[in-house]
RODO-2510 file (C-alpha; in nm, 4 decimals, decimal comma):
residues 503
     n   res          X          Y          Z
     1     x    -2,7706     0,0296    -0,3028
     2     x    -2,5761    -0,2541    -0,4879
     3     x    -2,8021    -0,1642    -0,8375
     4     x    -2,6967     0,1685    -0,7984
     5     x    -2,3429     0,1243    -0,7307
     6     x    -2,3508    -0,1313    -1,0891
     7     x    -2,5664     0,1292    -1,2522
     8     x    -2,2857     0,3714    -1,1480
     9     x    -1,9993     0,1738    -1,2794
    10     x    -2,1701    -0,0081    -1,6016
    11     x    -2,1038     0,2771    -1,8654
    12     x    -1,8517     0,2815    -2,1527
    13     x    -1,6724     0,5867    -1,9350
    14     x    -1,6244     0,4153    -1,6333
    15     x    -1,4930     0,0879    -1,8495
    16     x    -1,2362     0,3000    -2,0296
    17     x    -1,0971     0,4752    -1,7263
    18     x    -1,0249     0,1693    -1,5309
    19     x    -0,8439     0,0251    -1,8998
    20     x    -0,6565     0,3056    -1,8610
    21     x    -0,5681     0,2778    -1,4974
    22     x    -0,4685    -0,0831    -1,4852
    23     x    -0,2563    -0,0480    -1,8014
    24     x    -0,0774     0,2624    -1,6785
    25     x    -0,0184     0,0851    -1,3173
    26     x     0,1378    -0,2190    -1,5291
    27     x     0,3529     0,0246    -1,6814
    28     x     0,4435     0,1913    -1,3903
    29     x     0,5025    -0,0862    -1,1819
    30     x     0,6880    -0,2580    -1,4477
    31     x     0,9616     0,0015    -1,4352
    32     x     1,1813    -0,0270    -1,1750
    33     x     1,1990     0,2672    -0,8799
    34     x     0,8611     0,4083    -1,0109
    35     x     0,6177     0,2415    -0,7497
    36     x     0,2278     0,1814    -0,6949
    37     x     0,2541     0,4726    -0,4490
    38     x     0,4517     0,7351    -0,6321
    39     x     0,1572     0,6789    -0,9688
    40     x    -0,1347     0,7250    -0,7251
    41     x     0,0388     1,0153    -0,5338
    42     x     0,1428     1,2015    -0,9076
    43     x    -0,2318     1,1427    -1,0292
    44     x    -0,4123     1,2806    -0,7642
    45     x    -0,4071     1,5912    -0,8328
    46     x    -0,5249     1,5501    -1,1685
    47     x    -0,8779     1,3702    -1,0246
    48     x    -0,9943     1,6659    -0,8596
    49     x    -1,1949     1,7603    -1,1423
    50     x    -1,3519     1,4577    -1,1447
    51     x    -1,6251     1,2940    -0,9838
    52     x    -1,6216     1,0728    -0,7086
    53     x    -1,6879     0,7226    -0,8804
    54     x    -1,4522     0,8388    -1,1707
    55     x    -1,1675     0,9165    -0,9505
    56     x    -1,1704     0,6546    -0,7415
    57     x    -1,2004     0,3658    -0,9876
    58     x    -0,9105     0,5020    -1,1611
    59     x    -0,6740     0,5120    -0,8850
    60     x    -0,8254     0,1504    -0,7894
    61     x    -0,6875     0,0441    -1,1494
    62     x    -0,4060     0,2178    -1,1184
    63     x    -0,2989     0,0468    -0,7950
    64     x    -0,4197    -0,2893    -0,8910
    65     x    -0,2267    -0,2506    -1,2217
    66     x     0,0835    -0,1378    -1,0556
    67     x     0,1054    -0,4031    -0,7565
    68     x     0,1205    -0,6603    -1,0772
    69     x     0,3539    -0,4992    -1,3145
    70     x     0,5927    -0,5127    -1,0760
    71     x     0,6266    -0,8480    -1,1426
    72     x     0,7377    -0,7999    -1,5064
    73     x     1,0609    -0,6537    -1,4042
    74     x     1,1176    -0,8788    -1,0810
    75     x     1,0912    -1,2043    -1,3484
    76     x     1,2885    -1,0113    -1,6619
    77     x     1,6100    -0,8873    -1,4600
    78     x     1,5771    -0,9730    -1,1161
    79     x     1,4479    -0,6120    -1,0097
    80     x     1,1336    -0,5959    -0,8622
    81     x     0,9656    -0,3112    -0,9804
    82     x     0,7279    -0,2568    -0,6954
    83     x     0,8675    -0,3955    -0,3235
    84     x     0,5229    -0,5633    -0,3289
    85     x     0,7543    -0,8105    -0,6009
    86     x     1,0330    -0,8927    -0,3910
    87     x     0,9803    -1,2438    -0,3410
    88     x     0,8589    -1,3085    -0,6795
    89     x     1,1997    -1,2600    -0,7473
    90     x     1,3078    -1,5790    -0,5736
    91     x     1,1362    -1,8406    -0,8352
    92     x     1,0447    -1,5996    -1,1374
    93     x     1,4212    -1,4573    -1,2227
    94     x     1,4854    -1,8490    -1,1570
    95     x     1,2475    -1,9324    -1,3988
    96     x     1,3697    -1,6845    -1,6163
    97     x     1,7275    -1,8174    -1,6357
    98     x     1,5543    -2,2076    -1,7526
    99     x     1,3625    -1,9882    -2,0495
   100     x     1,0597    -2,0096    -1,8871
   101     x     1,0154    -1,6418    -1,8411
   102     x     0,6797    -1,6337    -2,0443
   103     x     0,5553    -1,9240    -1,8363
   104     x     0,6734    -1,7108    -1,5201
   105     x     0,4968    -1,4033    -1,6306
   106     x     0,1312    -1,6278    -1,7031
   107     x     0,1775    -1,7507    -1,3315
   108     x     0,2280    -1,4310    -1,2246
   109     x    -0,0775    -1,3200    -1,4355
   110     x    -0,3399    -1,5986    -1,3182
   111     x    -0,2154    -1,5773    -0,9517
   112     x    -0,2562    -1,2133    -0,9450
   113     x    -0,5956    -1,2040    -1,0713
   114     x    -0,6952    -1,4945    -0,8752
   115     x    -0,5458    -1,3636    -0,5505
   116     x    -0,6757    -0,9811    -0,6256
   117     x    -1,0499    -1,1457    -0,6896
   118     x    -1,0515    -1,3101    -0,3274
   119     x    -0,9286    -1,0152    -0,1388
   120     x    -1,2093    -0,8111    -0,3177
   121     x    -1,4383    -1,0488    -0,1534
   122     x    -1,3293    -1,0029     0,1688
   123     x    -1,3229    -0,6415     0,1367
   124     x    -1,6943    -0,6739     0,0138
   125     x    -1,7872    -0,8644     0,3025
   126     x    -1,5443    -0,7546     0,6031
   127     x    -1,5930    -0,3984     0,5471
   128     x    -1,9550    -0,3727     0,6383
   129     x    -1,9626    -0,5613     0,9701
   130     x    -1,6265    -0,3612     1,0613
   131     x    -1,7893    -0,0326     0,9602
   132     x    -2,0699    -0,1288     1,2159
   133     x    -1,8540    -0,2132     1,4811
   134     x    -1,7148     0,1685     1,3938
   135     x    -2,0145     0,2890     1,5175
   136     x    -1,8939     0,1793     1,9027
   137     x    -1,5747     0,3830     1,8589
   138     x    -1,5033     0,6872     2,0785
   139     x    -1,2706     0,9507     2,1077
   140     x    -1,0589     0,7221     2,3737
   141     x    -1,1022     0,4303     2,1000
   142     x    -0,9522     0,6288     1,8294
   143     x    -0,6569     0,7721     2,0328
   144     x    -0,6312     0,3787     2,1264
   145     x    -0,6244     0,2750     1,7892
   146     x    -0,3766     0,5405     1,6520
   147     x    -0,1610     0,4395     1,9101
   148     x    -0,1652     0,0711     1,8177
   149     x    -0,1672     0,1568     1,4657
   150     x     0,1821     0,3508     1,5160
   151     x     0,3414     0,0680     1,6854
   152     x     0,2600    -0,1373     1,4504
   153     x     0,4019     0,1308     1,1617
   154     x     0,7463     0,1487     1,3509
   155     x     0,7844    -0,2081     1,4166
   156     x     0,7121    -0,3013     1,0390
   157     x     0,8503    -0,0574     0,8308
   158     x     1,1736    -0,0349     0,8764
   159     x     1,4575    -0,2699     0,9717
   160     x     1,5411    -0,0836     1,2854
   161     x     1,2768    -0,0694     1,5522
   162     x     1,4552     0,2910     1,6457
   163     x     1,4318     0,4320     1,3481
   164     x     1,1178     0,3387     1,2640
   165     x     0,9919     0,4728     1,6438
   166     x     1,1851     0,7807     1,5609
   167     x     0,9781     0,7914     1,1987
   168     x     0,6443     0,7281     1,3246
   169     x     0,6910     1,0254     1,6093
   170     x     0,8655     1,2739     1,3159
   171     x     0,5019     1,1932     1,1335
   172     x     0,3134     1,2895     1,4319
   173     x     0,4923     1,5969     1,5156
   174     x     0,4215     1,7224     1,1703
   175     x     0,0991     1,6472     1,2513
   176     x     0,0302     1,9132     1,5014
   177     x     0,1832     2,2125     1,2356
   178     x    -0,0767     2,4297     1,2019
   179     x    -0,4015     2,5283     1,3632
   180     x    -0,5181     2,3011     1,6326
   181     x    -0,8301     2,1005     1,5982
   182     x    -0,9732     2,1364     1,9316
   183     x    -0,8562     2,4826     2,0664
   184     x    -0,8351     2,6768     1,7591
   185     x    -0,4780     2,7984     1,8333
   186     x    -0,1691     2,8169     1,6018
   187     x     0,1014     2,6182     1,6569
   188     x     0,4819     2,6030     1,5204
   189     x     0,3527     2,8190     1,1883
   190     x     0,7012     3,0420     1,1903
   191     x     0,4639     3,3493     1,0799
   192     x     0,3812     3,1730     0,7241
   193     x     0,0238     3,1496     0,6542
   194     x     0,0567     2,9151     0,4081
   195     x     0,1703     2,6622     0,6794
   196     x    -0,1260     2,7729     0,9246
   197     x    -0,3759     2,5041     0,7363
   198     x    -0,0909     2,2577     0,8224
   199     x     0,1150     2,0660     0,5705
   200     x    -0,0363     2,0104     0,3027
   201     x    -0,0365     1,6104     0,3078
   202     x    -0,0379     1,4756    -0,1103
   203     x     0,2774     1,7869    -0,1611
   204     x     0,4817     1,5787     0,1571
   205     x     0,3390     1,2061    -0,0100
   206     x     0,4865     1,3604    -0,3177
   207     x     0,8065     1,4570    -0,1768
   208     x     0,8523     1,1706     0,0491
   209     x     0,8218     0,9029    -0,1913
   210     x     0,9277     1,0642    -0,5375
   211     x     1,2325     1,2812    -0,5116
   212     x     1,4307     1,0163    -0,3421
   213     x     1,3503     0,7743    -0,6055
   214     x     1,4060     0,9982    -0,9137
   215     x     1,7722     1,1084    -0,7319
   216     x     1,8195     0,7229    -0,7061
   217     x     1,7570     0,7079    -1,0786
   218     x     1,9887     0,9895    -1,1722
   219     x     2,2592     0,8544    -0,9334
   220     x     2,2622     0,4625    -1,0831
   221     x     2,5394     0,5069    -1,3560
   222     x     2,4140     0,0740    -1,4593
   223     x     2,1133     0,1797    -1,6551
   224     x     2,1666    -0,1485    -1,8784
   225     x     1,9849    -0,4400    -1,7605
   226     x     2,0767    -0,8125    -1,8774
   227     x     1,7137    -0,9507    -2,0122
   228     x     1,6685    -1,3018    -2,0983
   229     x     1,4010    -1,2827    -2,3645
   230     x     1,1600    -1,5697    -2,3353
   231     x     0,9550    -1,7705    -2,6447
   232     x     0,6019    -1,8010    -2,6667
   233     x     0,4485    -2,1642    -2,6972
   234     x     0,1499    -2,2735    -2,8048
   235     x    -0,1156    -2,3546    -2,5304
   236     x     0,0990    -2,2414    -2,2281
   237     x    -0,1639    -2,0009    -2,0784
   238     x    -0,4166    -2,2849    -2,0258
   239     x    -0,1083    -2,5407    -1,9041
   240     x    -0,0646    -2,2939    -1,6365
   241     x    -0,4092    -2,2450    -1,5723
   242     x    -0,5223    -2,6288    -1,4953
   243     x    -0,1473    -2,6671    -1,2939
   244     x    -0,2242    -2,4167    -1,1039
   245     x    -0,5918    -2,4802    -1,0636
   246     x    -0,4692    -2,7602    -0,9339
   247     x    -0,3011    -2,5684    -0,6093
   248     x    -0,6173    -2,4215    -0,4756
   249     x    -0,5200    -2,4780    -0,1447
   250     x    -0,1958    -2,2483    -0,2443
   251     x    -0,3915    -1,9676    -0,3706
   252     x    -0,5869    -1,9801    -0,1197
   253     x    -0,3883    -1,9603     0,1356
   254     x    -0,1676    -1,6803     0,0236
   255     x    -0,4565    -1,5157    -0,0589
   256     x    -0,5820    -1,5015     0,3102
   257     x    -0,2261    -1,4002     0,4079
   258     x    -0,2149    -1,0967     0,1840
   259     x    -0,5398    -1,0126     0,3323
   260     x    -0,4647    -1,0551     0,6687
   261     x    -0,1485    -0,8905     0,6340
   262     x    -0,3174    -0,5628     0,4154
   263     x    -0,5205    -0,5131     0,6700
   264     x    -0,2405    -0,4457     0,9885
   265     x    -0,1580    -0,0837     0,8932
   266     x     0,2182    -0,0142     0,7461
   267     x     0,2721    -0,3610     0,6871
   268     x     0,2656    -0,3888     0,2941
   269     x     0,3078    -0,6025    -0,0118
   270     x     0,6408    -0,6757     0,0519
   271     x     0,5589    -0,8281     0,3758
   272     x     0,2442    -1,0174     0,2411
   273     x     0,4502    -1,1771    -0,0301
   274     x     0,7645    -1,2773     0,2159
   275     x     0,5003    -1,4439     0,4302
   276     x     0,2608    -1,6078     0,1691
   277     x     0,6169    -1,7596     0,0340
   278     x     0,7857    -1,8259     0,3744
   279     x     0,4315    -2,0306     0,4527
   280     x     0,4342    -2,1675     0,0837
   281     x     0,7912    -2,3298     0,1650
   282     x     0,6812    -2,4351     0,4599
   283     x     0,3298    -2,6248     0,3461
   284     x     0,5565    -2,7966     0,0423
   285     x     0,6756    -3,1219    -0,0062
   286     x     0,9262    -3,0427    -0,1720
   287     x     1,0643    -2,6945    -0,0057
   288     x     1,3852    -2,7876    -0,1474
   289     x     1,2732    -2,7002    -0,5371
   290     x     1,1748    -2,3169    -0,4060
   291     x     1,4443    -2,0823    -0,5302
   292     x     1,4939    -2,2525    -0,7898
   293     x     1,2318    -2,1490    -1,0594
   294     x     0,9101    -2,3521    -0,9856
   295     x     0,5627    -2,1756    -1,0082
   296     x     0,4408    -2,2073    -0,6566
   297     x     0,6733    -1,9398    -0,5446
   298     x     0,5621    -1,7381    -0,7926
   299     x     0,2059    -1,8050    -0,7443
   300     x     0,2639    -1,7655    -0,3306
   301     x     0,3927    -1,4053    -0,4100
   302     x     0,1476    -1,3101    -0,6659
   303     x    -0,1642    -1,3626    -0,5317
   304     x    -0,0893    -1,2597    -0,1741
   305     x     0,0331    -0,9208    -0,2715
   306     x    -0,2322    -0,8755    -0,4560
   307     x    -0,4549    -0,9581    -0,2146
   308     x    -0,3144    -0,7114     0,0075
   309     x    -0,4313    -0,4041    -0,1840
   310     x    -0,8160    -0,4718    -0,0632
   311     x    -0,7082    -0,5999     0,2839
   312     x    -0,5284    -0,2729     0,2859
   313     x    -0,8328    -0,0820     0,2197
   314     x    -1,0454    -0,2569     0,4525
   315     x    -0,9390    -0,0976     0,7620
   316     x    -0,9150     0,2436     0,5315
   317     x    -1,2545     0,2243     0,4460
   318     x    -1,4054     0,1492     0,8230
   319     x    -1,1766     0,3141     1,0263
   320     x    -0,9913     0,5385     0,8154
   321     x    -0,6588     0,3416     0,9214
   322     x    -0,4478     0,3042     0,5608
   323     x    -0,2624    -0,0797     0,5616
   324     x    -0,0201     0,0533     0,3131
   325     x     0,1133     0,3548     0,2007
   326     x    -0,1118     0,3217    -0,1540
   327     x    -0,4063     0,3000     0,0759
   328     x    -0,2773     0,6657     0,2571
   329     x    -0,2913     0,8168    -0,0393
   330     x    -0,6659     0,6864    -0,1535
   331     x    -0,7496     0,7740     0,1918
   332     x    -0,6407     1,1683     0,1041
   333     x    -0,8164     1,1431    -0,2256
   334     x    -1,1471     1,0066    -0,0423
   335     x    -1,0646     1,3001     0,1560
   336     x    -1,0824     1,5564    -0,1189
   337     x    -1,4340     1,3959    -0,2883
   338     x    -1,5577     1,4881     0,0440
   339     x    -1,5947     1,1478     0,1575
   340     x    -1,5118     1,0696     0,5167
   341     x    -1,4268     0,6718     0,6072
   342     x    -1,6372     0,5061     0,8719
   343     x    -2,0260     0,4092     0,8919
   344     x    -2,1470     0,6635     0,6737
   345     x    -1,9050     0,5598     0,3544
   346     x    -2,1402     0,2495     0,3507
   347     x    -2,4820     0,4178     0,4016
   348     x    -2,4908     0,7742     0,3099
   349     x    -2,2244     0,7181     0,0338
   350     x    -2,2983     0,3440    -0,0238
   351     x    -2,3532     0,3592    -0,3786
   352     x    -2,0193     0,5549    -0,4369
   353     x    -1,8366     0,3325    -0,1748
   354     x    -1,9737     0,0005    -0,3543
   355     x    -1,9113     0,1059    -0,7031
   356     x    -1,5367     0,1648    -0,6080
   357     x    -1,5275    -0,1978    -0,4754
   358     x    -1,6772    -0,3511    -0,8003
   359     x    -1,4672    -0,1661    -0,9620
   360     x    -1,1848    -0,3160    -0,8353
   361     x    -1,3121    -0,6701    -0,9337
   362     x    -1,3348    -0,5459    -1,2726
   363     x    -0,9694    -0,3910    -1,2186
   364     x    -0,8268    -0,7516    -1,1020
   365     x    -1,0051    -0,9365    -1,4392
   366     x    -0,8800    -0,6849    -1,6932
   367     x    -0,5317    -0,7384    -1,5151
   368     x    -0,5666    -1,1157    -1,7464
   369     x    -0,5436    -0,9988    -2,0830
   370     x    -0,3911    -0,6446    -2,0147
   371     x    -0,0892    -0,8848    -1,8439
   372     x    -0,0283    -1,1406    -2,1364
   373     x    -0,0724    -0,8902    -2,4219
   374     x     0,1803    -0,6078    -2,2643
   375     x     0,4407    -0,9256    -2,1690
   376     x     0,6496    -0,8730    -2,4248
   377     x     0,6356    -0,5082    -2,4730
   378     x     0,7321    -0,4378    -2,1050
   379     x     1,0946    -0,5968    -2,1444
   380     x     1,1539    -0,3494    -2,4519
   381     x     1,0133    -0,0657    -2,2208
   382     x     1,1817    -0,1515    -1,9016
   383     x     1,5420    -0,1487    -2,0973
   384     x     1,4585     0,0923    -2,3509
   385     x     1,3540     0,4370    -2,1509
   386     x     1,6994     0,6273    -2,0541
   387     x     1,6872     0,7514    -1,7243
   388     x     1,7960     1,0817    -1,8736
   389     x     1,4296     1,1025    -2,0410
   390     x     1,2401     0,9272    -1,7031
   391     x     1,4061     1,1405    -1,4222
   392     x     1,2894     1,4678    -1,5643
   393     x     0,9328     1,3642    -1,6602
   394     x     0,8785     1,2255    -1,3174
   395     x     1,0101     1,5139    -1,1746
   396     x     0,8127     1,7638    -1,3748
   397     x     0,5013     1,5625    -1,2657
   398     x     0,6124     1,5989    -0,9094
   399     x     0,6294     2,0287    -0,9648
   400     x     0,2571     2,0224    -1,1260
   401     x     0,0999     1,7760    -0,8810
   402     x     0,2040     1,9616    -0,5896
   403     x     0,1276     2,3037    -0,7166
   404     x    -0,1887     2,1549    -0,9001
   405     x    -0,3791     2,1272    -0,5407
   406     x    -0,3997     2,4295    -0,4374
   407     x    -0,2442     2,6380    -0,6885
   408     x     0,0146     2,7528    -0,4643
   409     x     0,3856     2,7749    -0,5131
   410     x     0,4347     2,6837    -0,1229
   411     x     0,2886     2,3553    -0,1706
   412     x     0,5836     2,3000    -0,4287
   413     x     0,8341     2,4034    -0,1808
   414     x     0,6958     2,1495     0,0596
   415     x     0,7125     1,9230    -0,1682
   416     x     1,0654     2,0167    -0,2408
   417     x     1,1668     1,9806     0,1109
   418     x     1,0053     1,6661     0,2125
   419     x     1,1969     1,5212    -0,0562
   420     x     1,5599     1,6833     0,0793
   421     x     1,3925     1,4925     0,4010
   422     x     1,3221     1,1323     0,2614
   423     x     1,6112     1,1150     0,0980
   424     x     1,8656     1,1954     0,3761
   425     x     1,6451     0,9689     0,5671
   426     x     1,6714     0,6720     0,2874
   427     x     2,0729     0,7413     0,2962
   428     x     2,0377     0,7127     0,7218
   429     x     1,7997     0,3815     0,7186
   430     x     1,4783     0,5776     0,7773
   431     x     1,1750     0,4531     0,5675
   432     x     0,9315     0,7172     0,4997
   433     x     0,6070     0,5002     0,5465
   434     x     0,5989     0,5744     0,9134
   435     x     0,6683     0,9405     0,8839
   436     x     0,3538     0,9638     0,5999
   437     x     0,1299     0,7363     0,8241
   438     x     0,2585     0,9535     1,1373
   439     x     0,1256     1,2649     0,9940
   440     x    -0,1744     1,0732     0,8760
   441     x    -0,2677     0,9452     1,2006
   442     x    -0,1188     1,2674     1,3992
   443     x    -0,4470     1,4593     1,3744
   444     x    -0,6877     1,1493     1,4005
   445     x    -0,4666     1,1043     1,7286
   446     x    -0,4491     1,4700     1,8945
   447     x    -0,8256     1,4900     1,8197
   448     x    -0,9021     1,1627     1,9994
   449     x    -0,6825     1,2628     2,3175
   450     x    -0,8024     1,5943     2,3562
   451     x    -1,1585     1,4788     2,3381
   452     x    -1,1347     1,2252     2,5992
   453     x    -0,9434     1,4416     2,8457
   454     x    -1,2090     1,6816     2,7796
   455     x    -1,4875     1,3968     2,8510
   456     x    -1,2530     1,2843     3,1357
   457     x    -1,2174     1,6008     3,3262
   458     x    -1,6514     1,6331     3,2768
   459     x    -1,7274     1,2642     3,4419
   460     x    -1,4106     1,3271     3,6961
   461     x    -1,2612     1,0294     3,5872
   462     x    -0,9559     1,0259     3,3648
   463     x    -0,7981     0,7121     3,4265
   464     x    -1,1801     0,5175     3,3493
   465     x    -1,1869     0,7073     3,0324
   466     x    -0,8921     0,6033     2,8659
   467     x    -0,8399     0,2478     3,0471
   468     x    -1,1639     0,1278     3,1541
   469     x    -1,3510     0,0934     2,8198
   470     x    -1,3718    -0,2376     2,6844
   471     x    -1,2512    -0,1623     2,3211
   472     x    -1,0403     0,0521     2,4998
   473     x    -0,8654    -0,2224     2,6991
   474     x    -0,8510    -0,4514     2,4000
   475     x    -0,6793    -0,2188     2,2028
   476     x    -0,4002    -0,1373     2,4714
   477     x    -0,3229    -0,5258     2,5222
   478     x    -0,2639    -0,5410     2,1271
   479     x    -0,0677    -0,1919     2,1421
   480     x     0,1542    -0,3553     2,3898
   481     x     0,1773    -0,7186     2,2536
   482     x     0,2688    -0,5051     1,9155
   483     x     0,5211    -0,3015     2,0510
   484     x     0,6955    -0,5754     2,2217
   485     x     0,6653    -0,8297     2,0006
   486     x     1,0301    -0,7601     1,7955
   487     x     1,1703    -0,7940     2,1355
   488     x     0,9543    -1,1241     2,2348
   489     x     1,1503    -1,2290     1,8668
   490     x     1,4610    -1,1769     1,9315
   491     x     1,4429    -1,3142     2,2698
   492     x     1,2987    -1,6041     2,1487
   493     x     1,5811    -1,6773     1,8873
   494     x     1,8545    -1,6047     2,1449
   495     x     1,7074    -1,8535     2,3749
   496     x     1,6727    -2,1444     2,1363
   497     x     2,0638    -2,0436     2,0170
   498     x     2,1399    -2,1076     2,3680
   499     x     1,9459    -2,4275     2,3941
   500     x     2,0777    -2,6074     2,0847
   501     x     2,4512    -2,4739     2,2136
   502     x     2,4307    -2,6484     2,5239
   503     x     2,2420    -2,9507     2,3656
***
């Protein structure tokens, strides 16, 4: 299976198309407001003429390339591009302000590629035995794991456990628009047959994530950004290298924690790198020097969130769980080649499935020289493209990928509204991760509960189908542990502010 997935990838199409989607990611991430998520959600559309390994491996690129380029901007003018870049921020901008910014932008490079390579592997490796452990999932399983996959959405993805409650249960009552999947009946439809099939789930990605960053764009009056140009020297690329060669133990590290952290669904990037940094601090001998422009932090960040685009595939892949909003939307493309996530992605489709995972190898390596030759070009493009030109191009992309699907004009008007919705929600605090993931999961959900009332009401035991099942009962103690856990937090922080008062 593993010749044919290399025979699959190993032609001069295949090479050019993921070239092309790691150097369009770089420039998309690169550019500040235009994220990993918004590329992959525009260009999906566009891959439904191709074929399965084609498609895939460019939206692999494309995400691999953009989860790095956002570290262009985050070191150049103290922007991260992606949020995946936030805490590259911290050291790189840092570095930036010494005139090291070339020597910020290598780290970035190496740790990328180096942190990108080792959550491949565990992809590689994880995703079979977890796809085989799929096999003992039932309906009360899935319903189980929704749940705890929703908890874990609201808790994560947004700064107020409310709102991101009230997010995650917006998703999931979107979720049941449309015709049931059990019964057959029609639900909350309005008379409009276009929304009888449902919403139409890349048109409300589209919306969601687009429209309030391209009214964001239009409504920044700064459009100037203060660079600090940097100066190439002679052997810095292989100074870098053995220094941080010399941190395996680093990489490493962060490396795991991007994986770990791709893999809990909703988390993100963002979160991987805050950890991988807030552990990097931690491991140091010298925590004081973080912050202000040394390469570990930059490393920490790098490689962990770029690590977390195969742990966020992992569960994707097995379970059909996305980690990250990117990984949502490769979930609805695998859904649109016809491929379905679970045991048979890695046996019926196996040579598809493992070609897209080599790919990504090849993805993370090309990310090397793609990086350190479009360096300097990036700072003239991220301060040379008005938004006057960029708002309007994004947004035209938005009209023909929505309408591109099903070549229906009610697709654009979902589109349209989703994006009235994620902005006023952006202006209230609400992130729209947990609403995509909500409507994601919704029908994954319903189906699961129906199905094991259903099975229930046969064996005449409801309360031993949902709680009496061993995966079952594992899955509730982690729904529960994750639900309460921002509460454990906070309780745990007052406490110890009480303690050291009365000490």
């Amino acid at each position: 299976m593993i010749a044919e997935a290399l025979s699959l990838l190993f032609t001069p199409l295949n090479m050019l198309i993921i070239t092309l989607g790691v150097g369009s990611g770089i420039i998309v991430g690169a550019l500040p407001g235009l994220t990993a998520t918004m590329a992959i959600a525009l260009l999906v559309p566009f891959t439904f003429s191709m074929n399965s390994v084609h498609s895939l491996v460019l939206l692999g690129g494309i995400y691999c390339g953009a989860i790095y380029g956002g570290s262009f901007s985050a070191i150049l003018i103290n922007t991260p591009g992606t949020p995946s870049a936030i805490a590259t921020t911290f050291d790189g901008y840092a570095m930036s302000q010494k005139g090291e910014s070339y020597g910020a932008i290598i780290t970035a490079t190496i740790a990328s590629v180096i942190g990108g390579i080792i959550g491949v592997l565990f992809l590689l490796f994880l995703s079979p035995p977890l796809s085989r452990a799929a096999l003992k999932f039932g309906p009360p399983e899935f319903f189980w794991l929704t749940v705890f996959g929703l908890t874990i959405i609201a808790t994560l993805a947004s700064r107020s456990v409310l709102k991101g409650l009230i997010g995650g249960a917006f998703g999931l009552l979107l979720s049941v628009i449309g015709i049931a999947p059990i019964e057959g009946s029609v639900r909350y439809a309005f008379g409009s047959v276009s929304l009888q099939s449902g919403i139409a789930l890349i048109p409300a990605m589209i919306g969601l994530f687009c429209i309030p960053e391209i009214i964001g764009m239009v409504a920044k009056k700064d459009t100037h950004y203060n660079v600090i140009p940097y100066k190439r020297e002679k052997k810095l690329v292989r100074r870098i290298f053995f220094r941080l060669l010399k941190k395996p133990l680093l990489l490493f590290r962060s490396s795991v924690i991007g994986t770990i952290v791709g893999i809990i669904p909703g988390a993100g990037g963002n979160i991987a790198g805050m950890v991988a940094y807030n552990e990097a601090v931690r491991a140091s001998k010298f925590p004081e020097r973080f912050g202000t422009g040394i390469i570990d932090g930059v490393a920490a960040s790098e490689s962990s969130n770029n690590a977390e685009v195969s742990g966020s595939l992992i569960p994707m892949l097995t379970l059909g769980i996305p980690g990250a909003p990117p990984a949502a939307i490769l979930l609805g493309a695998l859904l649109i080649q016809g491929l379905r996530p679970g045991p048979d992605l890695f046996t019926t489709n196996g040579e598809v499935t493992y070609a897209f995972i080599f790919s990504l190898i090849l993805a993370n390596i090309l990310i090397l020289p793609l990086g350190l030759l479009m360096g300097k070009g990036m700072t003239k493009v991220i301060t040379g493209i008005p938004v006057t030109i960029l708002a309007p191009f994004v947004f035209l992309l938005s009209v023909i990928g929505s309408f591109a699907i099903n070549n229906n004009m009610a697709d654009v008007y979902v589109m349209l509204v989703f994006g009235i919705i994620g902005f006023i929600g952006r202006k209230a605090g609400f992130s729209a991760g947990p609403i995509v993931l909500g409507l994601i999961l919704g029908s994954i959900c319903e189906q699961g509960l129906v199905q094991s009332i259903l099975m229930g009401r046969a064996k005449g035991s409801m309360a031993g189908m949902f709680f009496a099942r061993p995966i079952s009962i594992i899955l509730i103690v982690m729904t529960l542990i994750s639900a309460l856990w921002p509460m454990l937090i906070k309780a745990r922080n007052l406490w110890s502010a009480i303690y050291e008062k009365n000490r």
